[in-house]
Every structure is written in structure tokens, then in C-alpha cells.
N, C-alpha and C positions, 0 to 999 in steps of 0.2 A: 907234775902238778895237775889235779884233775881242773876243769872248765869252770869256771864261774856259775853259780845260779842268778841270771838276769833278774833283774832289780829295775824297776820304770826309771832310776836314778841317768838322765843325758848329760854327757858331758860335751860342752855343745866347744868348737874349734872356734878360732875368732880367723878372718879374714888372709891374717899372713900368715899362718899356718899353712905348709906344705908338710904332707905326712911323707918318707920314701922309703921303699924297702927294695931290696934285689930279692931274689930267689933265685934256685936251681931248675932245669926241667923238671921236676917234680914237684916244685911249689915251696923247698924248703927255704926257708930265709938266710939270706948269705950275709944280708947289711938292712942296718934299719937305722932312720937320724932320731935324732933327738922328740922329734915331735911328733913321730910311733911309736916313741917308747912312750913320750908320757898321757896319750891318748890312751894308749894302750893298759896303762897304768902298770907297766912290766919293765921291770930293766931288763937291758941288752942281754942277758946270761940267761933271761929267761924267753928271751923270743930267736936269738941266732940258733938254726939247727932244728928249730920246729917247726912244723908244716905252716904255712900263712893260714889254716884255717884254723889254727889255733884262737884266731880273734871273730871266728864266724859265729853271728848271734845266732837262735834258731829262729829267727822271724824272718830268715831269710831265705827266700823261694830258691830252692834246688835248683833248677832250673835256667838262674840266670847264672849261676859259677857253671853250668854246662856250658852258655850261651860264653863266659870268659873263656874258658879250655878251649871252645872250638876254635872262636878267633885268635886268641894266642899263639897256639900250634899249629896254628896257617902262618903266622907271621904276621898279623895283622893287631892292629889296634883296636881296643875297645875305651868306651867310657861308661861306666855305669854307678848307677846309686848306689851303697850299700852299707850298709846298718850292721855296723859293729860288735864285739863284746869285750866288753872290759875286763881285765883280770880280776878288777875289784865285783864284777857283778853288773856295773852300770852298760853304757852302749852310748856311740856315736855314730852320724850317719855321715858319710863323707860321698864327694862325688868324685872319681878315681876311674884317673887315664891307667891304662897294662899296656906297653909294649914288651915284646921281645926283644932279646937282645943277641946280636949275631958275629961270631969271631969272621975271621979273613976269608972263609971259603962257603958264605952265606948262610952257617949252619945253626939253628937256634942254638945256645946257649947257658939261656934263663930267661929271666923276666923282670922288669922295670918297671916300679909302681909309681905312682905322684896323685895323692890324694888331695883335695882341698875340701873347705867349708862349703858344703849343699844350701843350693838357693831356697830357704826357706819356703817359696810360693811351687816349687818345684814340688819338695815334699806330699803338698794334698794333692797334688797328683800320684804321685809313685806309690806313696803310701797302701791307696785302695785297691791296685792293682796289684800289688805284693801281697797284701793280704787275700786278695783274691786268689791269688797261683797258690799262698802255701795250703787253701784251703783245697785248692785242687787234689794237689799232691797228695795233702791227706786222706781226702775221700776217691780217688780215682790214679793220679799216677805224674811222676816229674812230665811224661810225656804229653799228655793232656794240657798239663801245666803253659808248658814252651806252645803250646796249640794255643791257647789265649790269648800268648800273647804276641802270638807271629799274629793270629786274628787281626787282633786290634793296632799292631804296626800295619797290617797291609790297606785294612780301613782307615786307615790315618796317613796314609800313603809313605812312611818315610822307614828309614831302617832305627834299629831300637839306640845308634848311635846320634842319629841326626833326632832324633825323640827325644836322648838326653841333652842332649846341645842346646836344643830347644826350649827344653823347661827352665835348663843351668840357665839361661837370658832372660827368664821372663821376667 
């Protein structure tokens, strides 16, 4: 199935919505529940087996799925914003913890997602600064991009997890 062409159409998560998926070390999706499928507006046969960027919208800055890969494949957790794409065309933004996931002899695995509903006020923040990165990217380079916004973490003294934590409460 080719990608959806995005459409301003949100489909916005209500509160008890938990999105979850697995994946493999390479991102492919192993299990997804009910309520990635229907955000996703895709049934199960069409998201098990395909890469989780399957649902990447293109408003979203390269940069921070680098900023996911790095800390994944350390073993580490991340949380971060990120703006979806719907099968049908529309997009949802969800805020979405990644851990890795490690069998008996501490070896990655996969990966463990758990997304929830983004704090609205958090949004006009995230918003302008994503839009700021993809315009990087496209005028100068992913690298530049992640240079913005280490920038603006270091001037704001926190890491870009304790950033999103932050906004998630406001």
C-alpha cells in the first residue's frame, strides 16, 4: 500500500487511549493493540510486518527518529512528541514513551512503544520548533537540524526527555 497523502484532517486521542506496538531491532512491527490500529486507521494485516514508519507523517523533523535510534539502541528510554500519519491521509500527535526490550542475557531484542494523548499546551511549544528543524533539514541538513535543537536543550538547561516531561505537565 503506497503512504497516504496528508490531509489537515486530526484525529485527535481522548485521554484513555493508550496506543502500543512491539517491534523488532529494525523497527518492524511485531504487535500493535487496538487503539493503533484505529488511530492508525489500518487494520492489523496492514501494519504487522511493516516498518513503524509506516505511520511517519512528513512534518516530521528527521532528526528527532535519529535522537529515538540513538537512545533505543543504547538501551535507553526516550519520550517524545510526534505527529503521526494516518492511513486514511489525516495525522495524530501523540506523546510516546520507546523502551527496549531485553531477553535473559541483556541483549536488545525490540522495542516497546506506549503512546498517549499530547497535552495540548505542550503542542505550541513543540509545534514551532519542529517546524523550525524540518525547515533546517530542508535548507541545510538532518545535522544542523539535531544542532537546534541540542542548542536550545542546553539553553534551557534540561535533556530533550526532561523538555518533554515538562511540557507533557504543563
Amino acid at each position: 500500500m503506497a503512504k497516504a497523502t496528508p490531509t489537515n484532517i486530526e484525529f485527535e486521542l481522548n485521554e484513555r487511549d493508550f496506543l502500543v506496538s512491539k517491534t523488532d531491532t529494525k523497527g518492524i512491527i511485531t504487535y500493535c493493540n487496538e487503539a493503533f490500529m484505529k488511530a492508525a486507521s489500518a487494520p492489523e494485516k496492514e501494519l504487522l510486518g511493516k516498518p513503524h514508519n509506516v505511520v511517519r507523517h512528513p512534518e516530521m523533523p528527521k532528526a528527532i527518529f535519529k535522537l529515538f535510534w540513538e537512545k533505543i539502541q543504547n538501551g535507553d528510554e526516550i519520550f517524545a512528541y510526534v505527529k503521526n500519519l494516518r492511513f486514511d491521509g489525516g495525522f495524530y500527535w501523540v506523546y510516546a514513551n520507546v523502551t527496549a526490550s531485553f531477553d535473559k542475557r541483556n541483549s536488545i531484542v525490540g522495542y516497546y512503544s506506549v503512546r498517549r494523548k499530547v497535552n495540548p499546551k505542550a503542542l505550541d511549544i513543540i509545534k514551532p520548533i519542529y517546524e523550525r528543524m524540518i525547515s533546517i533539514e530542508r535548507s541545510s541538513s538532518m545535522t544542523e537540524s539535531r544542532k537546534y535543537l541540542d542548542d536550545l536543550l542546553k539553553e534551557e538547561g534540561v535533556s530533550y526527555e526532561e523538555f518533554s516531561n515538562n511540557l507533557q505537565r504543563l
